[in-house]
Structures are given as structure tokens and as C-alpha cells.
Gaussian input, Z-matrix of N, CA and C with variables (Angstrom, degrees):
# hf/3-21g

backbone

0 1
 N
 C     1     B1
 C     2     B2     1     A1
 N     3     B3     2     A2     1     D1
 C     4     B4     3     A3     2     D2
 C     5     B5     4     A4     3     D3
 N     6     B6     5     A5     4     D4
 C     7     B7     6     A6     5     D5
 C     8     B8     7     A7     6     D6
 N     9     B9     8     A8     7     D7
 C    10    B10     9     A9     8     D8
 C    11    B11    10    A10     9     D9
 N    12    B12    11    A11    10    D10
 C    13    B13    12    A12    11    D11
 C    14    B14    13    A13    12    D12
 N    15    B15    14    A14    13    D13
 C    16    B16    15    A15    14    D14
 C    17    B17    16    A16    15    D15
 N    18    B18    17    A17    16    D16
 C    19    B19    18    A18    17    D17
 C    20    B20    19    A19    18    D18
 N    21    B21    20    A20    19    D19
 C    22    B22    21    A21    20    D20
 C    23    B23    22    A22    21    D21
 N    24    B24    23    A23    22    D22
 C    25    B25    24    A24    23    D23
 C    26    B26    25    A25    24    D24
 N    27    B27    26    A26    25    D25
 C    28    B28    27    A27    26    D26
 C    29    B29    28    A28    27    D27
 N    30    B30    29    A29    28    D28
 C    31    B31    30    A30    29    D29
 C    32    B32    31    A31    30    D30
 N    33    B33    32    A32    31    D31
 C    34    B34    33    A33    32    D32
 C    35    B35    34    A34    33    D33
 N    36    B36    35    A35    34    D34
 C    37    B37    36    A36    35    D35
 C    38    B38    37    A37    36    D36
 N    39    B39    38    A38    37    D37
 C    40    B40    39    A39    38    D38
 C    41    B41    40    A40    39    D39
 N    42    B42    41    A41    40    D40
 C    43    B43    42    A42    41    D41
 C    44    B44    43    A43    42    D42
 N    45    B45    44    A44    43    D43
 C    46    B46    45    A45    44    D44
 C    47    B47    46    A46    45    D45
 N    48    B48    47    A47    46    D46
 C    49    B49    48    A48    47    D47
 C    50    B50    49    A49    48    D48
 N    51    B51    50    A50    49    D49
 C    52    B52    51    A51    50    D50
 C    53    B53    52    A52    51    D51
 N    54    B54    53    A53    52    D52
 C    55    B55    54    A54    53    D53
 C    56    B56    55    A55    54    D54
 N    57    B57    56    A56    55    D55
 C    58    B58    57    A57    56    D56
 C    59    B59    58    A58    57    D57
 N    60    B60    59    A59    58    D58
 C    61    B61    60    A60    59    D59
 C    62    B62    61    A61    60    D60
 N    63    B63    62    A62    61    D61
 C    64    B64    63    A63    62    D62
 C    65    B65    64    A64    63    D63
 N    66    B66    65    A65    64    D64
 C    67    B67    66    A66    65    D65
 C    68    B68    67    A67    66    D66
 N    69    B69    68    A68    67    D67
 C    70    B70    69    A69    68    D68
 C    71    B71    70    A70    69    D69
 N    72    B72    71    A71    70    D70
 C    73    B73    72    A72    71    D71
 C    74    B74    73    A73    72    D72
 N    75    B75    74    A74    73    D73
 C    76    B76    75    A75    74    D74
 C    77    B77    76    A76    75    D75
 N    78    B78    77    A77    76    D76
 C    79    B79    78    A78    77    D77
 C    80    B80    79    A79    78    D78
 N    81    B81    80    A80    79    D79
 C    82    B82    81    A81    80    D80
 C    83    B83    82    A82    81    D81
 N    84    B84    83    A83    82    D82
 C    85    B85    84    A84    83    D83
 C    86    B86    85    A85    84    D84
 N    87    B87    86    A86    85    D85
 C    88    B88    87    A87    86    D86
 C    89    B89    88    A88    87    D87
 N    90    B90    89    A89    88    D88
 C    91    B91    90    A90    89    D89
 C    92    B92    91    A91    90    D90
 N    93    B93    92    A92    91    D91
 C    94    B94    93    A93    92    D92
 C    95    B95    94    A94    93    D93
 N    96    B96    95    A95    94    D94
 C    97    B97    96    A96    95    D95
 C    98    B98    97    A97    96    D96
 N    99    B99    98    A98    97    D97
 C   100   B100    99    A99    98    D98
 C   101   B101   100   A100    99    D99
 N   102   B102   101   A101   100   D100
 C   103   B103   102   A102   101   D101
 C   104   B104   103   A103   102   D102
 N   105   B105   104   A104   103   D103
 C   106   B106   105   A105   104   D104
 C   107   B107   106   A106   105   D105
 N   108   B108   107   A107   106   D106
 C   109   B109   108   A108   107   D107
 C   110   B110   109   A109   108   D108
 N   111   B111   110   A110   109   D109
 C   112   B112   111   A111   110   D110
 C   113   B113   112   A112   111   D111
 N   114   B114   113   A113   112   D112
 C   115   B115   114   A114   113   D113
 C   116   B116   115   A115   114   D114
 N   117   B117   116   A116   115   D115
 C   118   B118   117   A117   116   D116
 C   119   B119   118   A118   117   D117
 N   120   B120   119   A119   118   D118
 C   121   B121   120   A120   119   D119
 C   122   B122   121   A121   120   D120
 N   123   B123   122   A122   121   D121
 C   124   B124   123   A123   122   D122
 C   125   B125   124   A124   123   D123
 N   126   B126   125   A125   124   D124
 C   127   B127   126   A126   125   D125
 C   128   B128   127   A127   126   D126
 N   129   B129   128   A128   127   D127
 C   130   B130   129   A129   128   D128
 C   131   B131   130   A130   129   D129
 N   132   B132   131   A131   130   D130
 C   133   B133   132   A132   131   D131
 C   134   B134   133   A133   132   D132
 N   135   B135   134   A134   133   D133
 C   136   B136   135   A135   134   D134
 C   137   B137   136   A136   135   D135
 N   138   B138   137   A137   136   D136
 C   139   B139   138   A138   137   D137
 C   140   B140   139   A139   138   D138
 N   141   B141   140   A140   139   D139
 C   142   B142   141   A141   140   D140
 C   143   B143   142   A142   141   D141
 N   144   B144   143   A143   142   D142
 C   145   B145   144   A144   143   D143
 C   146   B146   145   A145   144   D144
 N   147   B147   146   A146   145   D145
 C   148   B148   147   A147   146   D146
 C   149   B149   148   A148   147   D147
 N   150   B150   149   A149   148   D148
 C   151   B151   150   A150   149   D149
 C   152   B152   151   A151   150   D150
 N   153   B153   152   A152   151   D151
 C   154   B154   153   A153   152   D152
 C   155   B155   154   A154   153   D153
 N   156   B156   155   A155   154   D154
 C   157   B157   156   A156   155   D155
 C   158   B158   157   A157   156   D156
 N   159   B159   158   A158   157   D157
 C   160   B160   159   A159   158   D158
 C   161   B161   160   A160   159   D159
 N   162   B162   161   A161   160   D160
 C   163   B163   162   A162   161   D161
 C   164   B164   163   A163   162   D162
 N   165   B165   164   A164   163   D163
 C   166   B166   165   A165   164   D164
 C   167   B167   166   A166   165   D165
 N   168   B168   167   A167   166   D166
 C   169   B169   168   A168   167   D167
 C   170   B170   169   A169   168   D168
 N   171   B171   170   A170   169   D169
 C   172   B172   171   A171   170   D170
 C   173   B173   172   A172   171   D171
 N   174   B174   173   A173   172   D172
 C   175   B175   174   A174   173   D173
 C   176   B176   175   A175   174   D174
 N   177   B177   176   A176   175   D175
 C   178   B178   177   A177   176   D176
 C   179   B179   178   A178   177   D177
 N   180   B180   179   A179   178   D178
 C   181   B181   180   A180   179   D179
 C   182   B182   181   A181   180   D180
 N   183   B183   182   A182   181   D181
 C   184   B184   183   A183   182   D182
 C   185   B185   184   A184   183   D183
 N   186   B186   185   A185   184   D184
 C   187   B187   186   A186   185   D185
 C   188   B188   187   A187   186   D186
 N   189   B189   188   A188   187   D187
 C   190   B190   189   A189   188   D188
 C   191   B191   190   A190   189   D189
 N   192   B192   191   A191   190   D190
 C   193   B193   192   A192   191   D191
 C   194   B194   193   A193   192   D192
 N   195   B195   194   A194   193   D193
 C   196   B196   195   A195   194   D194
 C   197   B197   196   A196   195   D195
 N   198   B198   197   A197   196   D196
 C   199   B199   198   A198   197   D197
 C   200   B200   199   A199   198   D198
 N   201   B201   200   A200   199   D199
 C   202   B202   201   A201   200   D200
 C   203   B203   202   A202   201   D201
 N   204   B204   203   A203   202   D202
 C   205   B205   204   A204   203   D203
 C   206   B206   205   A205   204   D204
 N   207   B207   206   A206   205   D205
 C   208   B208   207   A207   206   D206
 C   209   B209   208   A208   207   D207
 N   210   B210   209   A209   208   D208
 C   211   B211   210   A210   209   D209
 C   212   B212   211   A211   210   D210
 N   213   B213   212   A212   211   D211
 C   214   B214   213   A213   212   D212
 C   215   B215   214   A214   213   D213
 N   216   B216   215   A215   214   D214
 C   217   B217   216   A216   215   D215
 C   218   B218   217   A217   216   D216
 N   219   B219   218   A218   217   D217
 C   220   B220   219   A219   218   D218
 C   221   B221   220   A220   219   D219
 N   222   B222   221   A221   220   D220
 C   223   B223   222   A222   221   D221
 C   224   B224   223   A223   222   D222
 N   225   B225   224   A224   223   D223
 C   226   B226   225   A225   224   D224
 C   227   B227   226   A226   225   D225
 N   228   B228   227   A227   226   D226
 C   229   B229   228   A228   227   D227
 C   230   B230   229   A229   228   D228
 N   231   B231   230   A230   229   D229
 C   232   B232   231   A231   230   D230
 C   233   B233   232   A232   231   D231
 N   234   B234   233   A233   232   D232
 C   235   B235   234   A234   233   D233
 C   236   B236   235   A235   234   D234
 N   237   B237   236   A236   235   D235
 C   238   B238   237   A237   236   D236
 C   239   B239   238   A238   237   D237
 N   240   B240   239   A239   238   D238
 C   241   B241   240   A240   239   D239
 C   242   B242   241   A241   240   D240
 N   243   B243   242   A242   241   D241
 C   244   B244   243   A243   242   D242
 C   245   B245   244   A244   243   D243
 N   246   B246   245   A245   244   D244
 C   247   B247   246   A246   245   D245
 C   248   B248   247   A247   246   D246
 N   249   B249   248   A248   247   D247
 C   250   B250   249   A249   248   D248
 C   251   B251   250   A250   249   D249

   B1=1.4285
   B2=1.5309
   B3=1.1082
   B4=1.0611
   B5=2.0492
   B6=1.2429
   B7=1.6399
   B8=1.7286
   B9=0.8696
   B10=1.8256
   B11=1.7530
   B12=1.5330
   B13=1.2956
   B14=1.6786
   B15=1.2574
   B16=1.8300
   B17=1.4439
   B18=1.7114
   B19=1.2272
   B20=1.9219
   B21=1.6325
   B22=1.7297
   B23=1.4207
   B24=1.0127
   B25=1.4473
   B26=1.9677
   B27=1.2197
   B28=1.4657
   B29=1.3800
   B30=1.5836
   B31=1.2516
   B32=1.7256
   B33=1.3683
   B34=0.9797
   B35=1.7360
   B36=1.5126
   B37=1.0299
   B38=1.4174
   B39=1.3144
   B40=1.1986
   B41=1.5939
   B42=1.4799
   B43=1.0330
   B44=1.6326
   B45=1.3578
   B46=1.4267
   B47=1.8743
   B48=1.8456
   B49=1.6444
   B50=1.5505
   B51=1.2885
   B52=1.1896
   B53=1.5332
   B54=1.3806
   B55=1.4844
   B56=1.6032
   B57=1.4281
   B58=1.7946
   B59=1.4938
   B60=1.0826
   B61=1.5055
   B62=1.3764
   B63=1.5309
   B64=1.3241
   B65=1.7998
   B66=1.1800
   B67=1.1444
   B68=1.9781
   B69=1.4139
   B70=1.2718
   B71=1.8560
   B72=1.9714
   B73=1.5398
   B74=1.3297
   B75=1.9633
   B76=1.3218
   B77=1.2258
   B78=1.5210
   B79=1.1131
   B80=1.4942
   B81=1.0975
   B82=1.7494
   B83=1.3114
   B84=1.7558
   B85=1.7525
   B86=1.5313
   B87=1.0967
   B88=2.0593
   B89=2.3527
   B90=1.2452
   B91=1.0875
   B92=1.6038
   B93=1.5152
   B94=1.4328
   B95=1.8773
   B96=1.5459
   B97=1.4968
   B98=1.3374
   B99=1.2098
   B100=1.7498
   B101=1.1834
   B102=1.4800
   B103=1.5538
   B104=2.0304
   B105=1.4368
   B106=1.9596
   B107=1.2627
   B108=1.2299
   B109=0.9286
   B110=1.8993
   B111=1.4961
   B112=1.4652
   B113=1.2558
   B114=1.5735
   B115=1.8002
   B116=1.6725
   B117=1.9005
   B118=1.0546
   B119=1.1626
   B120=1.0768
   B121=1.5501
   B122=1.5504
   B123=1.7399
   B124=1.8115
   B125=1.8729
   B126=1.2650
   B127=1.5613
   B128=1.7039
   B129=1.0546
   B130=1.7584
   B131=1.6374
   B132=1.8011
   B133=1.2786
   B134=1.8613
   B135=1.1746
   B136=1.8818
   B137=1.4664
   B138=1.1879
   B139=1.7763
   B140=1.1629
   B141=1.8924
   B142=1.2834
   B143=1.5373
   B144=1.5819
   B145=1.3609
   B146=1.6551
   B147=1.5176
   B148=1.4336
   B149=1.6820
   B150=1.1074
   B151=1.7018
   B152=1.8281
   B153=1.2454
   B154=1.3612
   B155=1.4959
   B156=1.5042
   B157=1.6791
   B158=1.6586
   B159=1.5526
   B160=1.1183
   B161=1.6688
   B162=1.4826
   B163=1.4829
   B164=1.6115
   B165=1.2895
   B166=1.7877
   B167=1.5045
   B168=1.7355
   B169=1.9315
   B170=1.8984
   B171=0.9535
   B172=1.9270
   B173=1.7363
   B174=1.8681
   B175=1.4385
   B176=2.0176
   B177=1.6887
   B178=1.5638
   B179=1.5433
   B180=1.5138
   B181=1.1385
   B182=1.8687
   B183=1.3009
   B184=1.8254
   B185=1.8880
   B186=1.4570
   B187=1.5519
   B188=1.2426
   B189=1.6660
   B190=0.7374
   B191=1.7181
   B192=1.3610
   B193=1.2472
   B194=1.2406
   B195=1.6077
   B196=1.4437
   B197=1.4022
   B198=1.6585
   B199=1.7009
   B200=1.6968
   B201=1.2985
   B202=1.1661
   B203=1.8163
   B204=1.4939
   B205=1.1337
   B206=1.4185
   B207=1.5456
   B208=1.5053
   B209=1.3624
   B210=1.4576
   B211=1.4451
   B212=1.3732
   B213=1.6923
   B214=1.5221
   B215=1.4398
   B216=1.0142
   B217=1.7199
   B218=1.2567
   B219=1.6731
   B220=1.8846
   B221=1.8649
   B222=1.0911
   B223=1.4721
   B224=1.2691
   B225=1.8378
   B226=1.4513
   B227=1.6875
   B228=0.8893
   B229=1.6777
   B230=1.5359
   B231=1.4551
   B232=1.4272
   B233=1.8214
   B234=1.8190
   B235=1.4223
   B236=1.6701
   B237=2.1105
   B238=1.9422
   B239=1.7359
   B240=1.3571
   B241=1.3528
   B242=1.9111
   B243=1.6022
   B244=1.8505
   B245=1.5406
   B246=1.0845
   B247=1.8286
   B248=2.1677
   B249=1.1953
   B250=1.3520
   B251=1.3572
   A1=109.42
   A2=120.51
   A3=126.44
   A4=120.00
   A5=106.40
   A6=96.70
   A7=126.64
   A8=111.29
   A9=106.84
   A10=86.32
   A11=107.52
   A12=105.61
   A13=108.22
   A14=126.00
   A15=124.45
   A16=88.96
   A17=140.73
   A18=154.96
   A19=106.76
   A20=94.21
   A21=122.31
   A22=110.80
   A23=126.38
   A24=131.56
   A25=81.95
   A26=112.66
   A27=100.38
   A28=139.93
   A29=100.21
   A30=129.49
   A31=125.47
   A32=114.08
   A33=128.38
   A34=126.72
   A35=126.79
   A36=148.79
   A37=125.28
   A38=156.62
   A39=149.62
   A40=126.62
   A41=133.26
   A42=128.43
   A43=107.10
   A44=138.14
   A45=161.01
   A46=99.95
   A47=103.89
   A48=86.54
   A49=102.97
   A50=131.56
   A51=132.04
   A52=94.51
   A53=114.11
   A54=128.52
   A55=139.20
   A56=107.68
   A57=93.87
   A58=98.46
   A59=127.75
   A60=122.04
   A61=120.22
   A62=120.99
   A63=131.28
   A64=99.22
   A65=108.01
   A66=101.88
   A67=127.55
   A68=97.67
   A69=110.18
   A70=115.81
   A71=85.90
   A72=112.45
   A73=122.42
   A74=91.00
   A75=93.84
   A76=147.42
   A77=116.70
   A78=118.74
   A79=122.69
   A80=111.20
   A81=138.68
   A82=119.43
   A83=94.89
   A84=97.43
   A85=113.76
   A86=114.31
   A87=130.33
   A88=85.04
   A89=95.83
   A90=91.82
   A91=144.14
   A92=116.38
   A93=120.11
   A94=114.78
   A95=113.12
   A96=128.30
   A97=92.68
   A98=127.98
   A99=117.73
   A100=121.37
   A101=124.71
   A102=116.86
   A103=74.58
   A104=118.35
   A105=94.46
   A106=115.45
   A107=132.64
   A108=116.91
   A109=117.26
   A110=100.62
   A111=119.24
   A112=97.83
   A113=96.93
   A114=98.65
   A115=95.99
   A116=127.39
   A117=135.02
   A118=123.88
   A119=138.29
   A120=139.51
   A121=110.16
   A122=93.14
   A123=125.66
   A124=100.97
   A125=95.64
   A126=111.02
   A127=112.99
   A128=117.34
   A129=149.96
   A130=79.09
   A131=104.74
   A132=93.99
   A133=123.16
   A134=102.59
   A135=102.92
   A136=106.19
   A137=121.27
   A138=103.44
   A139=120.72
   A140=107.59
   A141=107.54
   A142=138.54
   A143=101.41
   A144=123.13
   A145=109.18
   A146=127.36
   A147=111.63
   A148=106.52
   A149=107.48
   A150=101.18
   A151=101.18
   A152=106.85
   A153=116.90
   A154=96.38
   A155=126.34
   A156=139.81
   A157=90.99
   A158=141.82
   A159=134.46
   A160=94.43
   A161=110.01
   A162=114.85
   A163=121.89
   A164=100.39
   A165=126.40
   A166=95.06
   A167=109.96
   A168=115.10
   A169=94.61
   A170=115.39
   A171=100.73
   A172=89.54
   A173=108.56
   A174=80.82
   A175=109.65
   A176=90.99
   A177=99.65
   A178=98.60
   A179=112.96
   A180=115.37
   A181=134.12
   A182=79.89
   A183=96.76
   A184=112.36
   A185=101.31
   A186=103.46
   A187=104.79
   A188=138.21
   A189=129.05
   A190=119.56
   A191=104.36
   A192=116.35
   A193=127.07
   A194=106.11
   A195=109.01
   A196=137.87
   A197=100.66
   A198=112.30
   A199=109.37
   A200=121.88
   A201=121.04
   A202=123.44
   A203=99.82
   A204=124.72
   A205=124.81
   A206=116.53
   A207=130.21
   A208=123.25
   A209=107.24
   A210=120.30
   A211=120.36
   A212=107.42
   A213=121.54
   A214=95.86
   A215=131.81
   A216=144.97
   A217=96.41
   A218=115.11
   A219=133.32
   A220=88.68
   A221=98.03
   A222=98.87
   A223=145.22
   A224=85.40
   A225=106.38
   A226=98.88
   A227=126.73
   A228=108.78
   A229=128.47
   A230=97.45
   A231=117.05
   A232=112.22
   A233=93.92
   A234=103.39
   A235=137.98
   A236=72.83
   A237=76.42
   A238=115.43
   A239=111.66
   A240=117.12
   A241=118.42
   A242=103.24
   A243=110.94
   A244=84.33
   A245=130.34
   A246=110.86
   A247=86.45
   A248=113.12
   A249=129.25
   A250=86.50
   D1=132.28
   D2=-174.07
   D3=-90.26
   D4=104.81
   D5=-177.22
   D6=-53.95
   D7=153.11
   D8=-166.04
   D9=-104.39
   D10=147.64
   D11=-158.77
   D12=-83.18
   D13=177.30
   D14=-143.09
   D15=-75.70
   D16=-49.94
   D17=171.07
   D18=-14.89
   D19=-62.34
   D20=-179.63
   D21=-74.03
   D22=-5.27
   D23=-152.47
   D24=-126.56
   D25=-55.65
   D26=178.47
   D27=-73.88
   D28=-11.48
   D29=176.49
   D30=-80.23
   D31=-32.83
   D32=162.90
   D33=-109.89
   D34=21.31
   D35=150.50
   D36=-46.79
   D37=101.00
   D38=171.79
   D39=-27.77
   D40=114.34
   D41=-164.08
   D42=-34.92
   D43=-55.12
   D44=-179.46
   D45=-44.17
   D46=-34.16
   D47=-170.58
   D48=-105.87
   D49=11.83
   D50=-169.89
   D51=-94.86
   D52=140.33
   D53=136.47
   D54=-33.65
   D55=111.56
   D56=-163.15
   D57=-64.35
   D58=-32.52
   D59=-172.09
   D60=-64.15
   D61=-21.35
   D62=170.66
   D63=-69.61
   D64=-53.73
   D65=-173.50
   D66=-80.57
   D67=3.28
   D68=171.85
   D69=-68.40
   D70=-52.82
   D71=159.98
   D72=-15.57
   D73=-83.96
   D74=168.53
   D75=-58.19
   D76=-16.96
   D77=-178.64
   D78=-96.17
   D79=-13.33
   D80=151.14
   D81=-42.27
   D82=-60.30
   D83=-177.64
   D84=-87.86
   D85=-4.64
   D86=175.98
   D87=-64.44
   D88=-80.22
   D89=168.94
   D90=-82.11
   D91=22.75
   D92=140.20
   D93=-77.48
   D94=-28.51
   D95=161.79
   D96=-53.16
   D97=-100.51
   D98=-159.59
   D99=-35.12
   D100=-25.51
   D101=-154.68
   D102=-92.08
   D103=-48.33
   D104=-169.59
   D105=-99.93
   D106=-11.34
   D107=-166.88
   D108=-124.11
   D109=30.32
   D110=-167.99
   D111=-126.74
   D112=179.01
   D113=163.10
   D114=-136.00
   D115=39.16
   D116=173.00
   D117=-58.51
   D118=107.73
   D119=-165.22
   D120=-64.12
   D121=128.79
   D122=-177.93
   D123=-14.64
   D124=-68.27
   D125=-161.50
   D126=-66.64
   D127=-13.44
   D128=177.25
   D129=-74.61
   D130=-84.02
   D131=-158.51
   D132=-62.80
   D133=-23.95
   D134=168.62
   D135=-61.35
   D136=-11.91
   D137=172.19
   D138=-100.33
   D139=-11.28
   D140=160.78
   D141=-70.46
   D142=-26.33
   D143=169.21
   D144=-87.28
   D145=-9.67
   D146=158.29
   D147=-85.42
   D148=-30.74
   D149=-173.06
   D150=-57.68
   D151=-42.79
   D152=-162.84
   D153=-63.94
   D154=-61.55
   D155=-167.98
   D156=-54.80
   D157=-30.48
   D158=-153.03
   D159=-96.85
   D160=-39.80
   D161=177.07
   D162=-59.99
   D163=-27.68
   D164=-174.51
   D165=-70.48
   D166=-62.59
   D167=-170.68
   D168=-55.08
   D169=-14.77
   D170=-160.50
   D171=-94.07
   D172=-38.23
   D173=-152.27
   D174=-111.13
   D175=13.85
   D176=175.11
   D177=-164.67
   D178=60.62
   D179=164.96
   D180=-46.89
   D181=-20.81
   D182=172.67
   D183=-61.19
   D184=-25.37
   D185=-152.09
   D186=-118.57
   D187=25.25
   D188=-152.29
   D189=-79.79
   D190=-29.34
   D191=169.68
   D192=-46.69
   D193=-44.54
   D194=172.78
   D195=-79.86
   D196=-2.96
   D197=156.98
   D198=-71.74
   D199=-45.35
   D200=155.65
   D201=-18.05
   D202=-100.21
   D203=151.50
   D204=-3.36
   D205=-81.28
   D206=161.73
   D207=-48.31
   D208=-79.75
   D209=-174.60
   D210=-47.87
   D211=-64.51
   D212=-156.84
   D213=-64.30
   D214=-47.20
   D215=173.42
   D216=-32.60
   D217=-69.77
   D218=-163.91
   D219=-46.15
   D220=-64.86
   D221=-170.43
   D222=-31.00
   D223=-56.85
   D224=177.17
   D225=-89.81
   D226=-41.43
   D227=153.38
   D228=-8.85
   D229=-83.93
   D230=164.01
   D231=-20.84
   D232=-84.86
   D233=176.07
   D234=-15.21
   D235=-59.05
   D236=174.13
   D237=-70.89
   D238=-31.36
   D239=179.78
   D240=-42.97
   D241=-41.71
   D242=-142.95
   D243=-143.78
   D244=-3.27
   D245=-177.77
   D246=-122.63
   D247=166.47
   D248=169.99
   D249=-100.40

């Protein structure tokens, strides 16, 4: 039998059997995509990064600092990099 590769395997996984951290990932780099490689408007993307910071407090309330820390940085990183 041939294994379907980890990408295919995470993609079709049941919300309940997936890893929140896989899906933190993904939803991180969905919106590192908008901030360079879109023309999605600023204020669009700040609700994507509150939806995300609100998804973070529900599903690793322990760590919240380090979405801070990590993310908001990645972001505004980005920003200054590819937006004026």
C-alpha cells in the first residue's frame, strides 16, 4: 500500500484528528500569502491576524505571548518588506 504524502494526509484528516499547530502553520502562511503576494487590503488583512490571535487564545491559551512575539513580528516583517 502505498502512503499518501504528510501534505494529503493533513488535508483530508478530520478537523478533531488534525494538530492545532499544523493548522496554526497553515493559517499563518495563508496570511504571510496575502500580506506578499496579493493586493488584499491592510485592514482585511488585520482581521485576518485578529481572527487568527483569537483562534491561538481558544486553542493554546498557555502560549499566547508567543503568537505575539512570532507571528505579529512575521507579519509586520513581511509588510515592511512587499507593502509601501
Amino acid at each position: 500500500m502505498v502512503r499518501p504524502s504528510r501534505t494529503l494526509d493533513l488535508l483530508f484528516r478530520k478537523p478533531a484528528e488534525r494538530d492545532p499547530a499544523d493548522d496554526l502553520k497553515r493559517q499563518a502562511d495563508r496570511i504571510c500569502f496575502l500580506i506578499v503576494a496579493s493586493d488584499y487590503p491592510d485592514v482585511d488583512i488585520d482581521i485576518e491576524i485578529g481572527n487568527l490571535r483569537k483562534w491561538c487564545g481558544k486553542h493554546f491559551p498557555e502560549r499566547r505571548d508567543l503568537f505575539e512575539i512570532i507571528y505579529v513580528n512575521r507579519f509586520q516583517r513581511l509588510r515592511d518588506q512587499f507593502r509601501s
